[in-house]
N, C-alpha and C positions, 0 to 999 in steps of 0.2 A: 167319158161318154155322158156320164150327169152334168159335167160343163156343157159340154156340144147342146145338152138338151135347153138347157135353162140361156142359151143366148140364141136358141131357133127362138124360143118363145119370147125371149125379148124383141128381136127381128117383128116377128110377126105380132106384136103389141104395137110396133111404132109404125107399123104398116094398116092395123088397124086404125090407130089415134088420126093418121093423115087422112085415111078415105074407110070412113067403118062401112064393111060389108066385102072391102076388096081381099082381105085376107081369109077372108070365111068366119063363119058366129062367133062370137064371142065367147060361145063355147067351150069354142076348143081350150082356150086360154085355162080351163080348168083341168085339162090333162096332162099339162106340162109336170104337176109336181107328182101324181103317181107314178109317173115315167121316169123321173130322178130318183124316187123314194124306192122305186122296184131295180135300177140299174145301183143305189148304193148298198141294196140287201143282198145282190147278186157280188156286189166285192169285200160282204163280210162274211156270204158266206166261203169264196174263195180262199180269202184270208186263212180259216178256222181249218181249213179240210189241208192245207199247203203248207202254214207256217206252226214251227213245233212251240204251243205258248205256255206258259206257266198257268195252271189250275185255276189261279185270282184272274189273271186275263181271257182266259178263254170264259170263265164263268159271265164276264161284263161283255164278253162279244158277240155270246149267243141271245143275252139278253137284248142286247142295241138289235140284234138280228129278228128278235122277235117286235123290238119296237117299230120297226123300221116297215114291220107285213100290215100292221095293226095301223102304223098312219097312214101307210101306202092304200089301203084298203078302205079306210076310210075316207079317204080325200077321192079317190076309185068310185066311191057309190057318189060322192059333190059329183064328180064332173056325169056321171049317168044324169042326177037330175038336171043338171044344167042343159043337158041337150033336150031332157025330155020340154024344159019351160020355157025351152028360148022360144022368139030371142029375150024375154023376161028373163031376167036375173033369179034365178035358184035362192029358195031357202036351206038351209042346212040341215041336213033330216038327221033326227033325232037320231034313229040307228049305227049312222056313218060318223054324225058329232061323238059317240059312244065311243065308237071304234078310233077313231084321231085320238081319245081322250087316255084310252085305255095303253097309245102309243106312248101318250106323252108320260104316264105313271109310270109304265115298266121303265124307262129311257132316267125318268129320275130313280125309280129303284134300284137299277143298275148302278148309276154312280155315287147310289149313298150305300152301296155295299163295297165300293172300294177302298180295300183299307189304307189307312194314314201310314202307319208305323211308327205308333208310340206309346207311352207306357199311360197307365191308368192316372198319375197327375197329370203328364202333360196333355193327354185328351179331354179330360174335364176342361182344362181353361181354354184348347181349341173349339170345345162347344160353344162356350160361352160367347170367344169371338166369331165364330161362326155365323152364331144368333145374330147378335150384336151388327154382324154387316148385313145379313139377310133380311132384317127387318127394317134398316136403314135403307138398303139401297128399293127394298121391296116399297117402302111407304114412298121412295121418290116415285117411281113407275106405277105407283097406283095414283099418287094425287095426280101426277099429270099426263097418264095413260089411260087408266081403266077407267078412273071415275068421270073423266068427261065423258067415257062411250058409252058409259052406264046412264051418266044424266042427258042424253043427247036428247034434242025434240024428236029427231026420226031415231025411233029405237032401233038397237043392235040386235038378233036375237040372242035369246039364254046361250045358246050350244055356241055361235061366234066367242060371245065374252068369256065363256067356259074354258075355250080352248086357247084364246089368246092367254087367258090368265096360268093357264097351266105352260103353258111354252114360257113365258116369263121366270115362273116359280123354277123350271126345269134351267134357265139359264141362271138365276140366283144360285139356287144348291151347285151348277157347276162352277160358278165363279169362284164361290165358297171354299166349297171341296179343293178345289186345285191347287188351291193358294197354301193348303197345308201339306199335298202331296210332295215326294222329292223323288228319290231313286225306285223304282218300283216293278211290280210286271207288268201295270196300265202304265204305258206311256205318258205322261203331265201333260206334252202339249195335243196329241191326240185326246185326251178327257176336256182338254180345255175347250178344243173345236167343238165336241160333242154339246158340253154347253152352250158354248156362244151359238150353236145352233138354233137354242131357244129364241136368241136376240132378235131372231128376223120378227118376231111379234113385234117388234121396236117399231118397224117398219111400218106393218100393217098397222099401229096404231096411229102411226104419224098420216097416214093416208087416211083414214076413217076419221080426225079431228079435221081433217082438212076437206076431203072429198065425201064424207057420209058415206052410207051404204054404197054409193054408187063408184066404189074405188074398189069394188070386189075384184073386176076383173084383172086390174093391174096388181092387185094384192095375189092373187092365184099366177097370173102369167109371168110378174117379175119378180117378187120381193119373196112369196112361199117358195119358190124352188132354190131360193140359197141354202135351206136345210137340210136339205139329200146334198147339198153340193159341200157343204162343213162336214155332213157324216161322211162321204166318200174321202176325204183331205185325212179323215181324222185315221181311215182304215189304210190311206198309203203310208204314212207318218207310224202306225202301229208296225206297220210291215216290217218299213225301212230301218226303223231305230232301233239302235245297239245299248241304249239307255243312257241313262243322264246322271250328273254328277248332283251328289245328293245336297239339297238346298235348302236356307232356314226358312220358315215359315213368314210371311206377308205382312208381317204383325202390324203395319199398319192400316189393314184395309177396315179393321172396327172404329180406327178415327177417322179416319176417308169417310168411314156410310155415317161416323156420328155429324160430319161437316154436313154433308149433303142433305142431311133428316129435316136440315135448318131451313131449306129451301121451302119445300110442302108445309111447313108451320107459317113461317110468311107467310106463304099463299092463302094458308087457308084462315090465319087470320083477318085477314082484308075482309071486310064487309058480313052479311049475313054465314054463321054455321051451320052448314049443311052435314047430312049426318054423316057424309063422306069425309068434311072436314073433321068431325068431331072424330071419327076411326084414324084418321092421321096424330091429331092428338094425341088420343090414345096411344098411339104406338113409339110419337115419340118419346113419351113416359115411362115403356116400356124398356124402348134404347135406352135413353136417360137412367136406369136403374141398371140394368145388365153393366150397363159402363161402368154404377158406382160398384156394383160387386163385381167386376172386371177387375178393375184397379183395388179393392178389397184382398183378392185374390193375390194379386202382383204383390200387393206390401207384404204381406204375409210370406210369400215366394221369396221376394229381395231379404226380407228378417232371417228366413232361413238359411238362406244362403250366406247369410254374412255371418250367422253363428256358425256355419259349416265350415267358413275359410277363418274364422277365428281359433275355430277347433282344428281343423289341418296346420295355423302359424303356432299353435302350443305344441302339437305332436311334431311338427317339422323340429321345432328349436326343441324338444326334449331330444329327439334323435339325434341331433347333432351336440349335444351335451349330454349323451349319457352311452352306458356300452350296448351293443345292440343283444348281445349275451344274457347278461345277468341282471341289465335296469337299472346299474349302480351308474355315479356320476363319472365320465371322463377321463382322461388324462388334459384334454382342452381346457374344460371346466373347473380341473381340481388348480390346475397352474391358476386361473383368472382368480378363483376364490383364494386361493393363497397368496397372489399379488396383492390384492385385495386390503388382507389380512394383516401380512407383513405392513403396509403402508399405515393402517392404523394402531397396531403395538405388535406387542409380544404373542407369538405364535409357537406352537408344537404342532410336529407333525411325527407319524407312525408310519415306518415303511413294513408292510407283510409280504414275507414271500412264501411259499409253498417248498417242503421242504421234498425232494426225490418226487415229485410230480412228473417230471420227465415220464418215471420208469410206468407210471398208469396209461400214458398217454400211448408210450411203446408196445406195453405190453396188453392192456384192455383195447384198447382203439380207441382213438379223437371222440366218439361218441358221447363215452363212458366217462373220457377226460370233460365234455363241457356240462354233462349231468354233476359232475364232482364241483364244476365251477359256480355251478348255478348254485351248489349246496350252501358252497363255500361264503357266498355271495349273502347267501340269507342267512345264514350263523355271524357274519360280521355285521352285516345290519341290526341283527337281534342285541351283540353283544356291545355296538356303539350307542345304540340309541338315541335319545336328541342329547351323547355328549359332542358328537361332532361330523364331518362329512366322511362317509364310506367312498371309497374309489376303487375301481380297476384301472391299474392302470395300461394292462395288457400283460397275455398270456397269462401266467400264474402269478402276477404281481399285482397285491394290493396297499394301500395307502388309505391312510385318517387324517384327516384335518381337525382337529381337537379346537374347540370354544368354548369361550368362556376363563373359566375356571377348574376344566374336568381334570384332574389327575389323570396324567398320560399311564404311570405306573397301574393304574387300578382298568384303566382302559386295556392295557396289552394285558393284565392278567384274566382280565375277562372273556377277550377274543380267543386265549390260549385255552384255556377253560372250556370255550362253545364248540372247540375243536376237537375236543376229545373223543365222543362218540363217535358213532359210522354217521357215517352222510352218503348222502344219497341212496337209492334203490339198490347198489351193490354192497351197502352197507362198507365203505371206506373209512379205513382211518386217516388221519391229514394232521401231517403237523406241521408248525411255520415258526420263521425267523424271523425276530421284531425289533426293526433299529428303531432308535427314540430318538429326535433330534429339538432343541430348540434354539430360537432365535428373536432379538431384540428387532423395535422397529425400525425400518430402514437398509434390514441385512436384504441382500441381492438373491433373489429366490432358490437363484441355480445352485448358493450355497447353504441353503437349509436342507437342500434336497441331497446334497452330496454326502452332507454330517451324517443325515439320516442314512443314507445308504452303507456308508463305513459301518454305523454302527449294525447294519442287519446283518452285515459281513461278517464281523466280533461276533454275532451269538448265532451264525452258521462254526463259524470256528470254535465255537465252545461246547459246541453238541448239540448245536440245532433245538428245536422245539423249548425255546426260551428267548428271553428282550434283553434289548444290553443298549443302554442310553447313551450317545455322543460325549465323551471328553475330548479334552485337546490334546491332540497326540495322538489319537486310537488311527490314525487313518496311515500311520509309518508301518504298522505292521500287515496292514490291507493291502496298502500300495505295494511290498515286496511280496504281499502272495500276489496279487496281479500280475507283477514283472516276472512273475518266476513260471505263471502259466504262459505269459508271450514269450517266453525262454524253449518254450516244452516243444514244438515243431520248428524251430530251430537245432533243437538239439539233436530229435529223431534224424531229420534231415543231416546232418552234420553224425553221424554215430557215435553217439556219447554214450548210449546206454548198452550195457552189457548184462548179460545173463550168468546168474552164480545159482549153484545147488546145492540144498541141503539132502543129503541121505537119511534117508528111511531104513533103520536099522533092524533087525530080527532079535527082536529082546532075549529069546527063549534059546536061540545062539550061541553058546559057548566063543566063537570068531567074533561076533557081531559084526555078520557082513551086510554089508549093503546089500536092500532089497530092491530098494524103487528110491525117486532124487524127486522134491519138488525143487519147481525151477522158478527162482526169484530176480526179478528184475533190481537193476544199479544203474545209477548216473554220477557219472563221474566227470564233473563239470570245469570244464577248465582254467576257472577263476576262483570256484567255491571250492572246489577238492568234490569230494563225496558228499552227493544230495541224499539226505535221509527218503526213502517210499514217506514216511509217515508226514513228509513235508507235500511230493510232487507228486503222490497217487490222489491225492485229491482235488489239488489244479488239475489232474488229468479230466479226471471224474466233471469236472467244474465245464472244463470247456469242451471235452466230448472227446478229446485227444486219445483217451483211454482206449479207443478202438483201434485205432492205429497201434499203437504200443501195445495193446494184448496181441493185436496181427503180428510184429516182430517178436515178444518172445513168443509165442505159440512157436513160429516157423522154426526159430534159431533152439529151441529144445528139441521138437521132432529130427531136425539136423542132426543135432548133436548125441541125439541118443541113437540114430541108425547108424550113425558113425562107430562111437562104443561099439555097439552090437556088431559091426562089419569086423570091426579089429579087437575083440576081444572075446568073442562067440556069444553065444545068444541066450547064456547064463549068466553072462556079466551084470543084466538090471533087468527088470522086472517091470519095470515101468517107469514113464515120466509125468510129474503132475504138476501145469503149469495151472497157476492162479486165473478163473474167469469172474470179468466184474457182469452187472446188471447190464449195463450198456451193452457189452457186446453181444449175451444174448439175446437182447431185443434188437438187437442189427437182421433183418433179414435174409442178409447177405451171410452169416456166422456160418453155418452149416454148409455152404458153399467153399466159404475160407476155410475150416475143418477137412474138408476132401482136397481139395486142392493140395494143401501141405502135407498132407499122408501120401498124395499119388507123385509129388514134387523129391518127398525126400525119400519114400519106400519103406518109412516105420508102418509095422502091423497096427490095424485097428485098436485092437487088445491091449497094447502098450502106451497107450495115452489113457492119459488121466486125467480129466479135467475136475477141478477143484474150486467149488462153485458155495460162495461164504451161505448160509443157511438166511432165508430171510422173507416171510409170507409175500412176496412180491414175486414168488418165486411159480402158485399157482396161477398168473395172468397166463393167458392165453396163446401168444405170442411166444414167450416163454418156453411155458408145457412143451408146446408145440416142436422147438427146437430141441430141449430136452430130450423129449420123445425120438425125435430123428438122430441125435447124437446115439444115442444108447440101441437104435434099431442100427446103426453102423458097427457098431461093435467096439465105440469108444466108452471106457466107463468113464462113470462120474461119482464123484468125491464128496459127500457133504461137509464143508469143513466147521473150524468152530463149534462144532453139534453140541445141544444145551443150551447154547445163549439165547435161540430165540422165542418167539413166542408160540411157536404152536410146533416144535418138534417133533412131537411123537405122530400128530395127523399128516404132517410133511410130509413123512415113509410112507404114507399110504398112495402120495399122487408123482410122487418123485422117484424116477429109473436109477437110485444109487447103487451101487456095489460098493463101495468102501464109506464108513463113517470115522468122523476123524474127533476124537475127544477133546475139549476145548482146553488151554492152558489154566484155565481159571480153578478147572475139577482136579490137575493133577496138582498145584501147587499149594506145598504141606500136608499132601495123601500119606509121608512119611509119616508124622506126630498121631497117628490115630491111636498110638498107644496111650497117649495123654488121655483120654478120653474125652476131650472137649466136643462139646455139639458142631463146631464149624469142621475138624475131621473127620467126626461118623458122617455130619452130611456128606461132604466131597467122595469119603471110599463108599457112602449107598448110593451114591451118583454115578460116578464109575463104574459100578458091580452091575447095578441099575443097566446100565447101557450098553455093555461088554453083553449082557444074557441078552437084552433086545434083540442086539444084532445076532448073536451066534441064533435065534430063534428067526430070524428072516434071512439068512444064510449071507448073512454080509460080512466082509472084511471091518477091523478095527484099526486103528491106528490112535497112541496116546502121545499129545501133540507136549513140548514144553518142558520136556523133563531136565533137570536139571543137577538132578546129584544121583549116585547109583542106587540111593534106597528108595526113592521113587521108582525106577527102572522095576528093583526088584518086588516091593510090594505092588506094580500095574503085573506083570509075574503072577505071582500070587491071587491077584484078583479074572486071570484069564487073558490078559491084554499079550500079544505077540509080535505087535510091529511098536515101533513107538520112534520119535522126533526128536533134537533137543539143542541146543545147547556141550552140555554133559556125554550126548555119544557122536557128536559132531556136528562145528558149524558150517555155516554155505559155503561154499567153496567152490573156486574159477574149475573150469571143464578142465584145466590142466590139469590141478591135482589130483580130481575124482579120476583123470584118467589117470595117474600114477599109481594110487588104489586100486584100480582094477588090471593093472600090470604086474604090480606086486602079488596081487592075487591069484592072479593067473599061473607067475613062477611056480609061486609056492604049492600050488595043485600037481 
C-alpha cells in the first residue's frame, strides 16, 4: 500500500510538471509522505502484535514504530501548512521540524542499541572502524551535500538542513552498524533498509543543489516517500526471514570511507577556505588519526596472535613428544633422542619397570593406579635429575637415557632409593626392576633396547626391587623363561598339568590321620619331564595365565574331594585347600567361578579352603571385597605363609581367615632350642607367639614344613595340632591318597 501511495504521487507530479494546476495544488504533493509513513507504522505495528520476536527485535520495532508516528506526524503538520500557504510554497514550522527531528533520533536510537555480538576486544576496534567510515563517508556528504545548501544565495531554512542532516547521520550509523551485524534477532538486511532509508536526503539534496528551494514539491511528492517505502520492505523482510548465516565483518569499509575522505580534501583545497572547507580538513585529520591507531590496534592484534600460535606450536609438539599422564618424555621422543645419541658415541640406557603394579590397578581401581603413576613419575625425575632423560614409556614402564658421563650404577641406585617411601595420597609402596644396558656408537637402537630389557628381566628374576646390568649371554636364560611362558596355554590346552596333594596331618594323633589335603599343581611336560611350580608359577603370574590354571585346579580338587567324600563317607577329609594367587582374586569374575565349581561338583561350602599367601595387597578394595564374599558363602580361607610379611598381626583384623598356617621358616630348627642359641628362642617365641594369637581369635593353626618328628613333637608341646611336611607325608597323586583313605576305612 505505501508503494501504491508513493507512485499515485508520482503519477500526479508528472501530471502536474505537464499542465500545473490540472492535477490540483501542489499541495497536495506534501501528503503523499504521511500517508506512506502512517501505512508503514500500521505494518509494524501488525508485525509486533502477530509475529513471536526475540526481546532485542521487538525492543528495535517498537522503537522504529514510534519513529515512524513522530515523522509521520511531523511531515502531517508540512502538508497542513502547505495548504493553508498555497499555492506559496510552505515554510517548515518549527513545531512539525521538531517532530520529523525527534523521528529521525529515536530511528537512530533504535539501531545503535542493536547489538553486535562480540566480545569486549573485538568491539573496541569495531568502534573504532565504525568511527573511521562515519566520518569518512559523513565528510564526503557534507563537502558536497550540506555545505553547498548551507552556502546557497537563496537560503535553506535551519529546520530543512536540520532534518536532512539528521536523515544522512541516521543512514551513516545504519551503514555502519550493519556492516558488523551477522546472525541476529534484527534481521541485517531489514536494519540495512532501515538505514538506507536515510539516503533519500541524498536525493533531496541533489534536487536543492540543482533546483533551490523551488524542488520542494518533487522532493515531498517523489523522492521523501521512498522512506516509509524502505521501512515497509524492511518490516516484510523482518517477517519473512528465518535468519541468516553468520558473517565476518566488512573490514574494509574504514579503507573505502579513508579513499573517499580524499575526494572533499581536493575540493576543498581548490581556491579560497571556507570555513566549511576548513571543517572538512579537520575531519580528515581526524580519519587520518583513527586509521593510524586503527592499524596501531591491528599490529598489536597480529603480535598477539602470532605469540598465541607460537605458544599453541610449543604445547602442540610438547603433546606429542611427551606423556599425556605424567609430563615425562615419550616413547616417540625417547627412540629419536636415543638415535640421536647412539650416532654420536657411547650411550646407556635404564629400563624401570614397576614391580606387581598390576595388582594396584586390579585391586584399588585405574584411578589410584594413575595417582601412583604420577608419583612415580616425580620421584624419577627427582632421582635423575640433569643426569639424563626420564621416560614413560607406557603403562608401568619407565626408561633413562643417561648423558654425559653419569654413572648408570649410582643413577638406578638412586631411583631405587626415591622408591622406598609411600607415594602418592594412598601412601603406596612401589618397587621396580632396573635393567642397565650399554652401547658403542653405531649399535642399532632396537639392540640397546633389547640388552636393556633382558637385563630388567634378570633383576625381576633375582627378587625384584634391584638392577642387574646387560652381559653377554644374560639373555639365554630370559629367552627360555619367555619360551616356557608361550609353552603355558599350550600346555593347559593340551592337559599337561595335573593336581597332586599334600595331607594335613593331626599331630596330637597317635594314627596321624589325615585331616585336610592342600592341592598342588604339576606339569609334566612331554619333552622336559617334570616342570618345577618354582619355574612356571611365575611365567604364569607373568602373563596372566595363572587365572586359568588356578580355574583348573580349583575345579579338579573340588572334584576330587566330593569324589573321596561320595566313596569313602564324609569323615574321610576335612577339607581341600587349593593355593589362590593375587590375580585371581582381583579377577571379578573369581567369586562366580567359586560357585559355579561347588554347584558343578556338589562339595559343601565348608570343605574348601582356599589358601591365600599373606601380602598387604591383600587390603585393596577389589580384594576385600571378594574375600568378604568368599567367607560370607561359607568357604574358608587359609592365611598361609603367616609371619613373613609385613603387617601380619593388623591383616587379622581386616581379613575373614579361619585357619592360619605357620610359615616354614619359624619351624625349621624349633628342635635345637635346647642349645640355647638366640635364633631358636626366637623361632619357638614366634611359634608360641602365634599358636596363643590364633587360639585367642578362635582360629585354626596349621605348622607348615616340618621335617623330622622332633619338630612334630615340640610344635606338640608348643599347642600346634595340625601340621604339613615332608616327614608325615609328601604330595601325592589322588590315587594313593585314595588308597589311604581305603586302608583306612578297612581298618575302622
Amino acid at each position: 500500500m505505501t508503494a501504491g501511495i508513493a507512485v499515485a504521487g508520482t503519477l500526479w507530479y508528472v501530471l502536474w510538471l505537464a499542465r500545473p494546476g490540472l492535477a490540483g495544488p501542489a499541495a497536495l504533493a506534501f501528503v503523499v509522505l504521511p500517508l506512506g509513513t502512517a501505512v508503514a507504522a500500521h505494518g509494524v505495528l501488525v508485525m509486533i502484535r502477530h509475529v513471536r520476536l526475540h526481546p532485542v527485535a521487538l525492543r528495535f520495532w517498537r522503537l522504529i514504530f514510534v519513529a515512524l508516528l513522530l515523522f509521520g506526524a511531523g511531515f502531517a503538520m508540512m502538508a497542513v501548512e502547505a495548504f493553508r500557504t498555497a499555492p506559496a510554497l510552505p515554510t517548515f514550522p518549527v513545531d512539525a521540524a521538531a517532530l520529523a527531528g525527534a523521528g529521525f533520533l529515536t530511528a537512530m536510537w533504535a539501531v545503535a542499541r542493536v547489538p553486535i555480538g562480540t566480545g569486549r576486544g573485538e568491539r573496541g576496534r569495531q568502534w573504532l572502524d565504525r568511527a573511521i567510515a562515519f566520518l569518512g563517508c559523513g565528510t564526503v556528504l557534507f563537502q558536497f551535500g550540506l555545505a553547498p545548501m548551507i552556502n546557497a544565495p537563496v537560503g535553506w531554512s535551519v529546520q530543512t538542513i536540520t532534518l536532512i542532516g539528521l536523515s544522512l547521520a541516521l543512514a551513516l550509523g545504519g551503514i555502519t552498524k550493519v556492516a558488523y551485524i551477522g546472525d541476529g534477532p534484527v534481521d541485517r538486511v531489514a536494519l540495512r533498509l532501515i538505514g538506507t532509508s536515510g539516503l533519500v536526503a541524498a536525493g533531496v539534496v541533489l534536487l536543492a543543489i540543482t533546483g533551490g528551494p523551488d524542488s520542494a514539491v518533487p522532493a515531498q511528492g517523489v523522492v521523501m516517500p521512498l522512506a516509509p517505502i524502505m521501512a515497509a520492505l524492511a518490516v516484510r523482510r523482518q517477517w519473512s526471514a528465518t535468519g541468516t548465516r553468520a558473517r565476518r565483518a566488512n573490514t574494509w569499509l574504514p579503507y573505502l570511507a579513508l579513499a573517499g575522505v580524499d575526494a572533499p580534501l581536493l575540493a576543498a583545497l581548490h581556491g579560497t577556505l571556507t570555513w566549511s572547507d576548513r571543517l572538512v580538513v579537520i575531519n580528515v585529520m581526524v580519519v587520518t588519526g583513527l586509521v593510524a591507531v586503527r592499524q596501531f590496534v591491528t599490529i598489536r592484534e597480529n603480535g598477539c596472535l602470532l605469540r598465541d600460535k607460537r605458544a599453541s606450536e610449543r604445547q602442540l609438539r610438547h603433546q606429542v613428544t611427551h606423556d599425556g599422564l605424567t609430563g615425562l618424555a615419550n616413547r616417540g621422543l625417547f627412540r629419536d633422542e636415543l638415535a640421536a645419541a647412539l650416532a654420536a658415541g657411547d650411550t646407556t640406557v635404564l629400563l624401570v619397570d614397576l614391580d606387581d603394579f598390576k595388582i594396584v590397578n586390579d585391586s584399588l581401581g585405574h584411578d589410584v593406579g594413575d595417582q601412583l603413576l604420577i608419583a612415580v613419575a616425580g620421584a624419577l625425575r627427582s632421582a635423575v635429575g640433569s643426569a639424563g632423560l626420564p621416560v614413560r614409556l607406557g603403562g608401568d614402564e619407565f626408561a633413562v637415557m643417561l648423558t654425559g658421563d653419569a654413572d648408570a650404577g649410582a643413577v638406578a641406585d638412586a631411583v631405587l632409593s626415591a622408591f622406598n617411601g609411600p607415594m602418592s595420597a594412598h601412601d603406596l609402596l612401589v618397587r621396580a626392576s632396573i635393567g642397565i644396558a650399554s652401547a658403542p656408537a653405531g649399535t642399532p637402537l632396537d639392540h640397546l633396547l633389547r640388552d636393556a630389557d633382558v637385563a630388567m628381566y634378570a633383576a625381576k628374576q633375582r627378587g625384584k626391587a634391584n638392577w642387574v646390568r646387560y652381559h653377554h649371554g644374560m639373555e639365554q636364560p630370559a629367552l627360555a623363561h619367555a619360551r616356557l611362558g608361550g609353552e603355558l596355554r599350550r600346555a593347559l590346552e593340551a592337559g599337561e598339568f595335573r593336581v597332586v596333594y599334600q595331607p594335613i596331618i593331626g599331630l596330637d594323633d597317635p594314627a596321624r590321620r589325615v585331616i585336610g589335603v592342600e592341592a598342588l599343581v604339576r606339569w609334566e611336560h612331554p619333552v622336559r619331564g617334570t616342570v618345577s611350580p618354582a619355574d612356571f608359577i611365575p611365567a604364569a603370574e607373568a602373563t596372566g595365565l595363572i587365572v586359568p590354571l588356578g580355574r583348573f585346579v580349583l575345579r579338579e580338587a573340588c572334584r576330587q574331594t566330593a569324589a573321596w567324600l561320595a566313596t569313602y563317607g564324609p569323615d574321610a577329609l576335612q577339607k581341600v585347600g587349593p593355593n589362590v594367587s593375587m590375580r585371581q582374586l582381583a579377577d571379578p569374575d573369581f567369586v562366580a567361578d567359586v560357585r559355579a565349581v561347588l554347584a558343578e561338583t556338589g562339595l559343601p561350602a565348608e570343605r574348601l579352603v582356599l589358601e591365600v599367601t599373606e601380602s598387604a595387597a591383600l587390603r585393596g578394595p577389589q580384594v576385600s571385597r571378594t574375600l568378604r564374599e568368599l567367607h560370607d558363602m561359607g568357604v574358608r580361607l587359609a592365611l598361609d605363609d603367616f609371619g613373613t610379611g609385613e603387617s601380619s598381626l593388623s591383616l587379622l583384623r581386616a581379613f575373614p581367615a579361619s585357619i592360619i598356617k605357620l610359615d616354614k621358616s619359624f619351624v625349621d630348627g624349633i628342635e635345637l632350642d635346647e642349645l640355647g642359641t638366640p635364633a631358636a628362642d626366637a623361632r619357638q617365641a614366634v611359634a608360641r607367639a602365634v599358636v596363643q594369637l590364633a587360639g585367642a581369635l578362635g582360629l585354626d593353626t596349621v605348622a607348615e614344613g616340618i621335617e623330622n618328628e622332633e619338630q612334630a613333637r615340640r610344635l606338640v608341646a608348643l599347642g600346634y595340632s595340625l601340621g604339613q611336611g615332608y616327614h608325615l607325608a609328601r604330595p601325592m597323586s589322588a590315587e594313593r591318597l585314595g588308597e589311604l583313605f581305603a586302608a583306612r576305612l578297612a581298618a575302622a
